[in-house]
mmJSON file of the N, C-alpha and C atoms, coordinates in Angstrom:
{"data_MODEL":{"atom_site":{
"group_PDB":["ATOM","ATOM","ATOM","ATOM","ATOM","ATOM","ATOM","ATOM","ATOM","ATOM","ATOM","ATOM","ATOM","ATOM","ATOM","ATOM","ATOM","ATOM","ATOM","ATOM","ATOM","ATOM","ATOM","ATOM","ATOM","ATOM","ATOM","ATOM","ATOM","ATOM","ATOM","ATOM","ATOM","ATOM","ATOM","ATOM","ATOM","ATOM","ATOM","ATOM","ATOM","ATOM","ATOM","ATOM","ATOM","ATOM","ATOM","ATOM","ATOM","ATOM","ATOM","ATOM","ATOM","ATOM","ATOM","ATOM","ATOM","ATOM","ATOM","ATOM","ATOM","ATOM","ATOM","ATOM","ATOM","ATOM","ATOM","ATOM","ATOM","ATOM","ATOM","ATOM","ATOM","ATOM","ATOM","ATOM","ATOM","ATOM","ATOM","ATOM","ATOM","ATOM","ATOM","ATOM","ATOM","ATOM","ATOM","ATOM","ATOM","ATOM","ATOM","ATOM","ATOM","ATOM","ATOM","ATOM","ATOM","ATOM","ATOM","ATOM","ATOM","ATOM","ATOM","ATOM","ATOM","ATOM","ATOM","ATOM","ATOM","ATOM","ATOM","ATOM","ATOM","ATOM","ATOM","ATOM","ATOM","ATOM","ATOM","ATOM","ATOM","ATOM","ATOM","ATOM","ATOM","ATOM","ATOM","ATOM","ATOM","ATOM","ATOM","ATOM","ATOM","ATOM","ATOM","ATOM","ATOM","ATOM","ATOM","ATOM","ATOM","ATOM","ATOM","ATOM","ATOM","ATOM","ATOM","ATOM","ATOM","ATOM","ATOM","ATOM","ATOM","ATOM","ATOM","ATOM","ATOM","ATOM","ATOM","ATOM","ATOM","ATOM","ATOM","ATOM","ATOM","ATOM","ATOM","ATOM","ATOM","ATOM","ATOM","ATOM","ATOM","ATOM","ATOM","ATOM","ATOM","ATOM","ATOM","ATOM","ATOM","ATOM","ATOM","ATOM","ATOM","ATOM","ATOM","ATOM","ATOM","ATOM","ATOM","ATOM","ATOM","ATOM","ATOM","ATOM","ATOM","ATOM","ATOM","ATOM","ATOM","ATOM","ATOM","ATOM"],
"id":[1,2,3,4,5,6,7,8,9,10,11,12,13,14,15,16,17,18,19,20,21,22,23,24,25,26,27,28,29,30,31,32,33,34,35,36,37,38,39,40,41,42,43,44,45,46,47,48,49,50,51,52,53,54,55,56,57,58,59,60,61,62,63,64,65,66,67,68,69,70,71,72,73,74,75,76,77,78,79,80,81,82,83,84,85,86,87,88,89,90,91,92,93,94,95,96,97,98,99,100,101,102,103,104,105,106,107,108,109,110,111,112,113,114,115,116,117,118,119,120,121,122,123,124,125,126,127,128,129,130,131,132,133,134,135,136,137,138,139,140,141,142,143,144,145,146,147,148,149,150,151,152,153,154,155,156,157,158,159,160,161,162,163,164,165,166,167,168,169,170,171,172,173,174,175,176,177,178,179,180,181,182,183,184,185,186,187,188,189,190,191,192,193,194,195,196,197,198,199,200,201,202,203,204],
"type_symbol":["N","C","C","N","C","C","N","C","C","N","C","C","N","C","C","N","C","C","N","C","C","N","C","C","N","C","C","N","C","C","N","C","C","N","C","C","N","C","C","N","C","C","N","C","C","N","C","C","N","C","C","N","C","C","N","C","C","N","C","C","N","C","C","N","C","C","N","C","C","N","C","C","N","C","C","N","C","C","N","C","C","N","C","C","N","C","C","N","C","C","N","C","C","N","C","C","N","C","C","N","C","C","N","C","C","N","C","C","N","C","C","N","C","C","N","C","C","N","C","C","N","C","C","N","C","C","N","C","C","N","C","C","N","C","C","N","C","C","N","C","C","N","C","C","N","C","C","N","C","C","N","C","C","N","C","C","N","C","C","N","C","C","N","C","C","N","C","C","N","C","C","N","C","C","N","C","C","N","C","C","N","C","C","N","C","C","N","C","C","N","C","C","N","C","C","N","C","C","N","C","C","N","C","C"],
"label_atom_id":["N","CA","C","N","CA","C","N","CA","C","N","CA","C","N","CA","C","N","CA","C","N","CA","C","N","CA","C","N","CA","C","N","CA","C","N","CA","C","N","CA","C","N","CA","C","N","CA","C","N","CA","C","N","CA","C","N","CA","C","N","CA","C","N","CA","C","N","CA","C","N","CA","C","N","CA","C","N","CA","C","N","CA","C","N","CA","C","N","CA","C","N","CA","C","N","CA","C","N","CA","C","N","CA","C","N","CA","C","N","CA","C","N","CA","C","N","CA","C","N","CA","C","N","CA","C","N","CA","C","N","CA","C","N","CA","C","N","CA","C","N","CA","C","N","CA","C","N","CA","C","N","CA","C","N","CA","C","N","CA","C","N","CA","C","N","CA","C","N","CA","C","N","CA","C","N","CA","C","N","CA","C","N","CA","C","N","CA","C","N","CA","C","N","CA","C","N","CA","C","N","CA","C","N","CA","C","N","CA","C","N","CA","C","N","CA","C","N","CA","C","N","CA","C","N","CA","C","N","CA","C","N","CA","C","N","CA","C"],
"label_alt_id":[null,null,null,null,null,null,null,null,null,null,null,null,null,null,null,null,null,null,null,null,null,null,null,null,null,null,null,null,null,null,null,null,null,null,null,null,null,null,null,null,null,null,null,null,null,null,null,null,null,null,null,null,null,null,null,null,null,null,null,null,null,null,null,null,null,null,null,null,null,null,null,null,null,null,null,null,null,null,null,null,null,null,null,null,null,null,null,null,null,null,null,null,null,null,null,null,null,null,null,null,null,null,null,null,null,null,null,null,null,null,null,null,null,null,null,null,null,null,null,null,null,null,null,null,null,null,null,null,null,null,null,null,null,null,null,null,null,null,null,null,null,null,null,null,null,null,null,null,null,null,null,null,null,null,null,null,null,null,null,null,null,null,null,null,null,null,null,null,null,null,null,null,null,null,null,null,null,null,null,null,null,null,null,null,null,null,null,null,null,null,null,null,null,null,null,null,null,null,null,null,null,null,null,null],
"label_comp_id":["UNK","UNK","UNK","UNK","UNK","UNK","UNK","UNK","UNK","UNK","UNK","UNK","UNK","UNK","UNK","UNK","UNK","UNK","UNK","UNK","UNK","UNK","UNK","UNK","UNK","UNK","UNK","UNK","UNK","UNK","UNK","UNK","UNK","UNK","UNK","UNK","UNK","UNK","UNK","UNK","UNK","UNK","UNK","UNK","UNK","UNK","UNK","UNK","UNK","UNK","UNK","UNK","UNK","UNK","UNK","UNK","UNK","UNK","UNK","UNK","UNK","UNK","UNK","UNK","UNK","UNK","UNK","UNK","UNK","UNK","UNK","UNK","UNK","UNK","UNK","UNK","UNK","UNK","UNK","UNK","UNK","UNK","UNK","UNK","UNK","UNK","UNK","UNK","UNK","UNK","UNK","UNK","UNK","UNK","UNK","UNK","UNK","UNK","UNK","UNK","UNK","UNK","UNK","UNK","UNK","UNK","UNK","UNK","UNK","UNK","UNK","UNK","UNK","UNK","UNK","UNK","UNK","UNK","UNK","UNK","UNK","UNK","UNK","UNK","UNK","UNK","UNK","UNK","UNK","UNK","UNK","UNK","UNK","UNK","UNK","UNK","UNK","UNK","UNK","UNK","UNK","UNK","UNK","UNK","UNK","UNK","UNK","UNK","UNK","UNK","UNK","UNK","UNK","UNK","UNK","UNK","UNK","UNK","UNK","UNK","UNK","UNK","UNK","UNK","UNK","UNK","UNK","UNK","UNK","UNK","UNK","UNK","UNK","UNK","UNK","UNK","UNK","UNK","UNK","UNK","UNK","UNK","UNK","UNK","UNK","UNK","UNK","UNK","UNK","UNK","UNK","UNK","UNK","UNK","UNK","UNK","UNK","UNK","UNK","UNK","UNK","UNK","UNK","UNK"],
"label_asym_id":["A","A","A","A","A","A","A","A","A","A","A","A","A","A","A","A","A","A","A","A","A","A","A","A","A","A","A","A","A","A","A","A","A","A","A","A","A","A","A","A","A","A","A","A","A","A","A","A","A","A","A","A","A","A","A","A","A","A","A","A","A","A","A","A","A","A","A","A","A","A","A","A","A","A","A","A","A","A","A","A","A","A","A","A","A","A","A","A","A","A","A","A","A","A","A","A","A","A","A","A","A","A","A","A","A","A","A","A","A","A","A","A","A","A","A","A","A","A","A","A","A","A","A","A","A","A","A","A","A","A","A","A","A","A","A","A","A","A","A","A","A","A","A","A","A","A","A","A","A","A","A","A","A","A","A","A","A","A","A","A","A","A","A","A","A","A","A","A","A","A","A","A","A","A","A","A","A","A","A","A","A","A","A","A","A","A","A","A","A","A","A","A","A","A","A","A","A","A","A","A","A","A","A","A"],
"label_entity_id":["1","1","1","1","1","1","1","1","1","1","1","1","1","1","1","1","1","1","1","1","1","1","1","1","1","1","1","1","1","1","1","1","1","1","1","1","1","1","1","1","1","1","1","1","1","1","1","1","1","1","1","1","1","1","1","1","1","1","1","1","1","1","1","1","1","1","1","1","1","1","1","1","1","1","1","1","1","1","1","1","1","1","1","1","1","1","1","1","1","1","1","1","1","1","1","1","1","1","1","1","1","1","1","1","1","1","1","1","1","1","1","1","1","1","1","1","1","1","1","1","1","1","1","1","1","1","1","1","1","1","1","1","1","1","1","1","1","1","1","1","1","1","1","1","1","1","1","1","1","1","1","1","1","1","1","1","1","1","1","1","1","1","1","1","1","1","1","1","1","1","1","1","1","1","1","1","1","1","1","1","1","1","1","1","1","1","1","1","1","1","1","1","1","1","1","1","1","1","1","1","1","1","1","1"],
"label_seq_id":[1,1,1,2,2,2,3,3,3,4,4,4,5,5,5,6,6,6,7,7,7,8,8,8,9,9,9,10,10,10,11,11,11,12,12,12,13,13,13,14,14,14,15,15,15,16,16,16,17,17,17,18,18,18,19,19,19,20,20,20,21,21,21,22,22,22,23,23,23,24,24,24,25,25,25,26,26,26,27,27,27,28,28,28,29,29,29,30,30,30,31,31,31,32,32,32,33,33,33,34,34,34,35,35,35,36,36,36,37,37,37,38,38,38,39,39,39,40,40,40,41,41,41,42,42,42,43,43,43,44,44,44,45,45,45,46,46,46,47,47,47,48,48,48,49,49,49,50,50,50,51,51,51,52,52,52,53,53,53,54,54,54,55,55,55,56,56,56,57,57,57,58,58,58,59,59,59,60,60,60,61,61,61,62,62,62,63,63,63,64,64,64,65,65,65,66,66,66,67,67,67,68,68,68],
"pdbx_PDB_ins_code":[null,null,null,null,null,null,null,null,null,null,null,null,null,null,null,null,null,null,null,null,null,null,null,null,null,null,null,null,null,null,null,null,null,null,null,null,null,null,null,null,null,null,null,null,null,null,null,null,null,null,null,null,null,null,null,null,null,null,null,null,null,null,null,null,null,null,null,null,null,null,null,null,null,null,null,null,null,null,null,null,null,null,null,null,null,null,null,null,null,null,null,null,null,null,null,null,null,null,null,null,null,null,null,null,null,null,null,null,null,null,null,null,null,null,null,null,null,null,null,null,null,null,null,null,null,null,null,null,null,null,null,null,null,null,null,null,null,null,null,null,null,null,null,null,null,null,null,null,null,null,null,null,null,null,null,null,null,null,null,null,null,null,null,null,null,null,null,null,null,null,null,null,null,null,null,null,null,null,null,null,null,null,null,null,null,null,null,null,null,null,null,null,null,null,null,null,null,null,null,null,null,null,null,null],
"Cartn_x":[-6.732,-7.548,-7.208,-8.753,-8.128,-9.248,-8.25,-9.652,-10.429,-11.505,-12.881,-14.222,-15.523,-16.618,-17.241,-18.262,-19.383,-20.296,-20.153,-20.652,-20.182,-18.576,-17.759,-16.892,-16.748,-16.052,-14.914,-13.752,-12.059,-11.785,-10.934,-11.017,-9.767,-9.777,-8.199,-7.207,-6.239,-4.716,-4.09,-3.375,-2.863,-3.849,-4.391,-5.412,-5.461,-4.301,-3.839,-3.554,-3.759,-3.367,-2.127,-1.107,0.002,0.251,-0.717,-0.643,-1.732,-2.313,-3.009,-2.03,-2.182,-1.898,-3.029,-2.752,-3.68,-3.372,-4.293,-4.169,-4.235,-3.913,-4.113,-4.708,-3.738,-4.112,-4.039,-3.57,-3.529,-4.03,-5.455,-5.952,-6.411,-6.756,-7.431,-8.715,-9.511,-11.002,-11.823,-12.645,-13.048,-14.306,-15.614,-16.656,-17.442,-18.112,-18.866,-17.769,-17.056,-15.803,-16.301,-15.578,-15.304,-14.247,-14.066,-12.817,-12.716,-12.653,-12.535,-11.386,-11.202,-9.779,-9.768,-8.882,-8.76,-7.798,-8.252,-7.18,-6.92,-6.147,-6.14,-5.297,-5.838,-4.978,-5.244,-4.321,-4.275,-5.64,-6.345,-7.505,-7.412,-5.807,-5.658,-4.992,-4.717,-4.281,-5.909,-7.084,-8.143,-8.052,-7.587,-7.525,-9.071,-9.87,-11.587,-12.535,-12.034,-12.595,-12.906,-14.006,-14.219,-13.361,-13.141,-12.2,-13.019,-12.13,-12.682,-12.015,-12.607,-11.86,-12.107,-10.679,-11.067,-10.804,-11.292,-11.154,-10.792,-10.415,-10.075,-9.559,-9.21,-9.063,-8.754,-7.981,-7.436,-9.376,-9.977,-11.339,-12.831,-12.94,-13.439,-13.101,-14.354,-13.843,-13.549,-13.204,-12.669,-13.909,-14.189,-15.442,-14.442,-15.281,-14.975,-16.023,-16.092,-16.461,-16.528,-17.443,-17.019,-17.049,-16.168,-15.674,-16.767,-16.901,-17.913,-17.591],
"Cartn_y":[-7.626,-8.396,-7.99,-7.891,-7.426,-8.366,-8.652,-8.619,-8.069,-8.378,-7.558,-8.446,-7.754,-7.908,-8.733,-9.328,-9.854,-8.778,-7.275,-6.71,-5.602,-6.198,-5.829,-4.478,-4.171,-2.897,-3.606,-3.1,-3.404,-3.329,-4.646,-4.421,-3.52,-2.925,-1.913,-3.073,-1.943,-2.625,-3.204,-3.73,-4.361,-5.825,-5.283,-6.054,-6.705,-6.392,-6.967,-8.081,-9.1,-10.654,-10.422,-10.781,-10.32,-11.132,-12.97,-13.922,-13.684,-12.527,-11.917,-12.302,-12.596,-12.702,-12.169,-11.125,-10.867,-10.833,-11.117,-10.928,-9.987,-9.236,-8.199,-6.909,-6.231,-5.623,-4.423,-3.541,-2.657,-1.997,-1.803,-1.59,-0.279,0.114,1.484,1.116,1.798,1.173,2.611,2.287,4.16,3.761,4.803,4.749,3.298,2.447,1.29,0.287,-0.005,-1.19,-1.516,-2.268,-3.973,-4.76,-4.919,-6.294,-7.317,-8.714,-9.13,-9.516,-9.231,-9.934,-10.855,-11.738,-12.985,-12.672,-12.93,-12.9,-14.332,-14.979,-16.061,-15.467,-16.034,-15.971,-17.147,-16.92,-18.403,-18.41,-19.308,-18.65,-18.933,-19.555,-19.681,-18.002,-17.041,-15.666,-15.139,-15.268,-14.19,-14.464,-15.429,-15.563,-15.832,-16.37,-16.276,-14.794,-14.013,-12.766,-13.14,-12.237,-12.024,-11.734,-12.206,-11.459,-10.124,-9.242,-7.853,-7.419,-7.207,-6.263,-4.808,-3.87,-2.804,-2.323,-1.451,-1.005,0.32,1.176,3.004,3.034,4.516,4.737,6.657,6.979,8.111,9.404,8.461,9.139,8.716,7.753,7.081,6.846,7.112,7.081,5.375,5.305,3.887,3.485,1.763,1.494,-0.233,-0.75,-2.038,-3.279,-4.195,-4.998,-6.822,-7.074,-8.846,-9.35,-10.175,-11.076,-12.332,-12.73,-14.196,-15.011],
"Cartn_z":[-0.735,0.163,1.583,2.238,3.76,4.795,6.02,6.73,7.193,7.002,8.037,8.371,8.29,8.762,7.78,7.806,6.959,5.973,6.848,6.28,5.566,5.235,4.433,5.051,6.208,6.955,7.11,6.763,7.232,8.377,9.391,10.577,11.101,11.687,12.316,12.467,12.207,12.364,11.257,11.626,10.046,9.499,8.3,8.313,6.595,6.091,4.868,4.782,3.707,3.693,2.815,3.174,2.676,1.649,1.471,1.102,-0.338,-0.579,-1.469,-3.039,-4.1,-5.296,-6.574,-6.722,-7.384,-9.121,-9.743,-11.834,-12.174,-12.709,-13.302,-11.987,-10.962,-10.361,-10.388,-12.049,-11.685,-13.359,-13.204,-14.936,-15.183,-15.949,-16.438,-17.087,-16.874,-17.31,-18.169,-19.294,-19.525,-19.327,-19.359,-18.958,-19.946,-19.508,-20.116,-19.898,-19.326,-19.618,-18.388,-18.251,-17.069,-17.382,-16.633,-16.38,-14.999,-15.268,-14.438,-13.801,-12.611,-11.793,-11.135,-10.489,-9.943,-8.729,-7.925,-6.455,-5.495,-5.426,-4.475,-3.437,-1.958,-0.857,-0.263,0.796,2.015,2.943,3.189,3.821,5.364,5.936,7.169,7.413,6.906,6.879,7.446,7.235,7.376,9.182,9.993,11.052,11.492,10.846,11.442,10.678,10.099,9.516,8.199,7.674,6.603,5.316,4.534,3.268,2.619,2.643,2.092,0.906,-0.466,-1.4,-1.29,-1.151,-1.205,-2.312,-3.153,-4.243,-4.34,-5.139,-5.196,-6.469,-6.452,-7.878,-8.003,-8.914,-8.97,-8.659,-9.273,-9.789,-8.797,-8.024,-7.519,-5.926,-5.389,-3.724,-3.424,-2.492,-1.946,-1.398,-1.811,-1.355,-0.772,-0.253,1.027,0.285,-0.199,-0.69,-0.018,0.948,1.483,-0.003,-0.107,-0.821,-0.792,-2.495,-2.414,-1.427],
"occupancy":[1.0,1.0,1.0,1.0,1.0,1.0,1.0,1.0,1.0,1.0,1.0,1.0,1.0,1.0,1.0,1.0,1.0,1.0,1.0,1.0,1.0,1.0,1.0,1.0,1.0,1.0,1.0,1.0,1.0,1.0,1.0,1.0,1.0,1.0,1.0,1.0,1.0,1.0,1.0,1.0,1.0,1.0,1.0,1.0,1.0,1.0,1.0,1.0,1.0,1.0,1.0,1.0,1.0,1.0,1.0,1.0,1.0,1.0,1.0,1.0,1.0,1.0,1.0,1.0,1.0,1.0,1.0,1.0,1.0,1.0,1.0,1.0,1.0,1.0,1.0,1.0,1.0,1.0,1.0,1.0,1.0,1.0,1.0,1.0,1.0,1.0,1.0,1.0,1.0,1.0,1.0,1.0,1.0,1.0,1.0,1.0,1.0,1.0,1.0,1.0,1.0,1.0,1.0,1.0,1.0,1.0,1.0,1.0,1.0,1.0,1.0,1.0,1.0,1.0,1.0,1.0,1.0,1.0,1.0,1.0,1.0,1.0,1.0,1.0,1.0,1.0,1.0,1.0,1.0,1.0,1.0,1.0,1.0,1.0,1.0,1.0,1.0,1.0,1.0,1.0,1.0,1.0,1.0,1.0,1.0,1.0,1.0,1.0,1.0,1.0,1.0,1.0,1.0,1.0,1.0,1.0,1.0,1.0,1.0,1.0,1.0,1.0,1.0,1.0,1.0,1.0,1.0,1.0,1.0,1.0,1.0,1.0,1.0,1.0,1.0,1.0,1.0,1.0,1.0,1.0,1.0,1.0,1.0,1.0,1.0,1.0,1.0,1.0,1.0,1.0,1.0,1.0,1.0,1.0,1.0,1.0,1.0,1.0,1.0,1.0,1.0,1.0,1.0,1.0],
"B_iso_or_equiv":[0.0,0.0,0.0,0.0,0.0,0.0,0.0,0.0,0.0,0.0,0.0,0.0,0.0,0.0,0.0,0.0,0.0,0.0,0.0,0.0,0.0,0.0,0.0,0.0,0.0,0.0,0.0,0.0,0.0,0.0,0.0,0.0,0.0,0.0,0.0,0.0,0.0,0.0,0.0,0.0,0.0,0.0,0.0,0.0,0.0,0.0,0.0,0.0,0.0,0.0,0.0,0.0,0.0,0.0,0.0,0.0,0.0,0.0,0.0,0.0,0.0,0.0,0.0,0.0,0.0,0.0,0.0,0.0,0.0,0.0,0.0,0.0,0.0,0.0,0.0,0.0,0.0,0.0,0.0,0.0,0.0,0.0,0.0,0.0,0.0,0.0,0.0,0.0,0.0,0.0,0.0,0.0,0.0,0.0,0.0,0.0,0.0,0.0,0.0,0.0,0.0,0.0,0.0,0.0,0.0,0.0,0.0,0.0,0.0,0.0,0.0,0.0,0.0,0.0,0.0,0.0,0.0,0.0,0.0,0.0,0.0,0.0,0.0,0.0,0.0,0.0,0.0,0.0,0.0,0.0,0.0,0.0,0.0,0.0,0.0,0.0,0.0,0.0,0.0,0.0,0.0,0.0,0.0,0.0,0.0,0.0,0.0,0.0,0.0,0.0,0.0,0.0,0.0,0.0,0.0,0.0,0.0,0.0,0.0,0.0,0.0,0.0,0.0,0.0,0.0,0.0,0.0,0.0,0.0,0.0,0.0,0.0,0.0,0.0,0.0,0.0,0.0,0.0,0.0,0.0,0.0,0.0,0.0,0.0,0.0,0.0,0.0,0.0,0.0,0.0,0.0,0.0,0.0,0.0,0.0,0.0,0.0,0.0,0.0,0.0,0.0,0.0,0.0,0.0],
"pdbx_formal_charge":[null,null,null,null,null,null,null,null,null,null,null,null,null,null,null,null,null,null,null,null,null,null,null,null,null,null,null,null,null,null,null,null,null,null,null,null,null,null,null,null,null,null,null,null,null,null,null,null,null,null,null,null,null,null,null,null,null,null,null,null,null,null,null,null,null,null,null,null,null,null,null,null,null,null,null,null,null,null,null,null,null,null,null,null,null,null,null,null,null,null,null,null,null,null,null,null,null,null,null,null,null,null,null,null,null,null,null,null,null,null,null,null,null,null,null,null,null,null,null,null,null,null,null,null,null,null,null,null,null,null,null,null,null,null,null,null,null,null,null,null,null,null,null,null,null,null,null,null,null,null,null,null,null,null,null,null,null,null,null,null,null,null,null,null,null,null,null,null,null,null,null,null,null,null,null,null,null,null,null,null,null,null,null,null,null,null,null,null,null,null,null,null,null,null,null,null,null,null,null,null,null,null,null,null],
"auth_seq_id":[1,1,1,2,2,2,3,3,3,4,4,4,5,5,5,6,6,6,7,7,7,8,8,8,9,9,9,10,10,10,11,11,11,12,12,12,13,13,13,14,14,14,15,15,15,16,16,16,17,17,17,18,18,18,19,19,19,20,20,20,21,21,21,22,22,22,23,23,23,24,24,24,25,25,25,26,26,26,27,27,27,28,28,28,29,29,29,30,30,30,31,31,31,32,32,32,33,33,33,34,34,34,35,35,35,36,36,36,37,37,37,38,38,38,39,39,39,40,40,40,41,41,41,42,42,42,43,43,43,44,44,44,45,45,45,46,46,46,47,47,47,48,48,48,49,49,49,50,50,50,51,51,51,52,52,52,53,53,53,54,54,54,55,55,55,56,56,56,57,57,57,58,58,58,59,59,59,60,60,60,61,61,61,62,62,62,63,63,63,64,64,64,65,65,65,66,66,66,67,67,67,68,68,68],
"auth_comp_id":["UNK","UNK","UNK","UNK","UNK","UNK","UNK","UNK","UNK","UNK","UNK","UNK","UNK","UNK","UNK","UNK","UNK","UNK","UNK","UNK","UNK","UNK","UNK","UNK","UNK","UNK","UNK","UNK","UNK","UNK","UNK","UNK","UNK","UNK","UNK","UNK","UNK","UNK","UNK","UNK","UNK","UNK","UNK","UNK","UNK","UNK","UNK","UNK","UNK","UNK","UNK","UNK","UNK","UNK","UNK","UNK","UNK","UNK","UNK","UNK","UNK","UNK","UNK","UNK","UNK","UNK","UNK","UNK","UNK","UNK","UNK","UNK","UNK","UNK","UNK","UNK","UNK","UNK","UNK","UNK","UNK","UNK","UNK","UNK","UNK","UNK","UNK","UNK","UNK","UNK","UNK","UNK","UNK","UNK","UNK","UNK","UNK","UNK","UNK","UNK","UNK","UNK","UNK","UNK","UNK","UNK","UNK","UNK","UNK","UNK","UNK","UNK","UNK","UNK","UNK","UNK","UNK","UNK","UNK","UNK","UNK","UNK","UNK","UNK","UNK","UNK","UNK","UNK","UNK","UNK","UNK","UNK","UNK","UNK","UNK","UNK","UNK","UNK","UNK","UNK","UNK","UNK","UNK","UNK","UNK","UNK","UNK","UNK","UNK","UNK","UNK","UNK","UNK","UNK","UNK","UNK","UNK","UNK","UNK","UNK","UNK","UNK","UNK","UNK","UNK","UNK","UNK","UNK","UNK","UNK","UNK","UNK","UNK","UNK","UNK","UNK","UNK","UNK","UNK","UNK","UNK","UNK","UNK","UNK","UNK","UNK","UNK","UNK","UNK","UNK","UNK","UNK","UNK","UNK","UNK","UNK","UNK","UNK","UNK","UNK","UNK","UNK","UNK","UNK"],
"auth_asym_id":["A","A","A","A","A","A","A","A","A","A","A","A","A","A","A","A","A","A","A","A","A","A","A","A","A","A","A","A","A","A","A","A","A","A","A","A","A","A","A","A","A","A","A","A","A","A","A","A","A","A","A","A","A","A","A","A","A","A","A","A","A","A","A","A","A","A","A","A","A","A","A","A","A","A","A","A","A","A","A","A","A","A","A","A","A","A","A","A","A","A","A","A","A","A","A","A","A","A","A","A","A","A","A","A","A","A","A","A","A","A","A","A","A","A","A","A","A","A","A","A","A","A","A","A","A","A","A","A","A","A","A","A","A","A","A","A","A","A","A","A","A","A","A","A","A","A","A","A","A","A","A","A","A","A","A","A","A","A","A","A","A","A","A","A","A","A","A","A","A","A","A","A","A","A","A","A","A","A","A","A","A","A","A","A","A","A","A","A","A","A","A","A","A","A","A","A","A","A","A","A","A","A","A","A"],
"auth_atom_id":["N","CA","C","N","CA","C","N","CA","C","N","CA","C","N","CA","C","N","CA","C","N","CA","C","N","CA","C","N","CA","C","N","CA","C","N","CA","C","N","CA","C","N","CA","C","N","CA","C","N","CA","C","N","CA","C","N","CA","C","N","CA","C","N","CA","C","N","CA","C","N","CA","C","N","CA","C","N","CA","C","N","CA","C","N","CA","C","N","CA","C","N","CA","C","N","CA","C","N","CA","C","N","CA","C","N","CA","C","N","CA","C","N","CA","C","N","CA","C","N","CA","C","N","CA","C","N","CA","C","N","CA","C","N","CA","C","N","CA","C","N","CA","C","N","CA","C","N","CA","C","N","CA","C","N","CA","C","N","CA","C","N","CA","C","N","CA","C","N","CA","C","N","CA","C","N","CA","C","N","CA","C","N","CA","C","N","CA","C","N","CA","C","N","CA","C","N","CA","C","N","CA","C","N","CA","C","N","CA","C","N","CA","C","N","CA","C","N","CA","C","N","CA","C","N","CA","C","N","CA","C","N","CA","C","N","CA","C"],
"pdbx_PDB_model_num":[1,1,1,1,1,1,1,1,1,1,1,1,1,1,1,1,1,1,1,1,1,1,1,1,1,1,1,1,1,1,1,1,1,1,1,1,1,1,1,1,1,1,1,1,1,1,1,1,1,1,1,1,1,1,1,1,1,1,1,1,1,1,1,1,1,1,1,1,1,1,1,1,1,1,1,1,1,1,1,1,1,1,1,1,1,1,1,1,1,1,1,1,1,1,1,1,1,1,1,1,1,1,1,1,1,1,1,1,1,1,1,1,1,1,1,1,1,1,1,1,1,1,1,1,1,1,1,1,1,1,1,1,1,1,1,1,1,1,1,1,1,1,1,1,1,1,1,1,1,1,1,1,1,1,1,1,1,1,1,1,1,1,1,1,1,1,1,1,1,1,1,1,1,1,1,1,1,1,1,1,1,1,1,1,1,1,1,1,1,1,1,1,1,1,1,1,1,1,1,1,1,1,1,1]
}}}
């Protein structure tokens, strides 16, 4: 979880919620799969910003995601 924009861009600097807890954060998936994860953080940490998931992957470029 990071902060950023509404329209899901990460803002510069240190922009990690350090208060991030995430389930199952570190999976292997093969082509047709899914899985869902669960992340809670503090939501006095986003400081007024958007919550952002960023995602990546050995295979997969890094994409920026606003958070529900």
């Amino acid at each position: 979880m990071r902060r950023g924009t509404a329209s899901g861009q990460e803002l510069p600097g240190d922009n990690e919620l350090q208060s991030s807890v995430w389930q199952g954060n570190d999976i292997t998936l093969f082509p047709g799969e899914s899985q869902k994860l669960t992340v809670t953080w503090n939501s006095a940490d986003l400081q007024g910003a958007t919550p952002v998931v960023s995602l990546s992957g050995w295979n997969v470029p890094k994409v920026d995601i606003p958070a529900p």
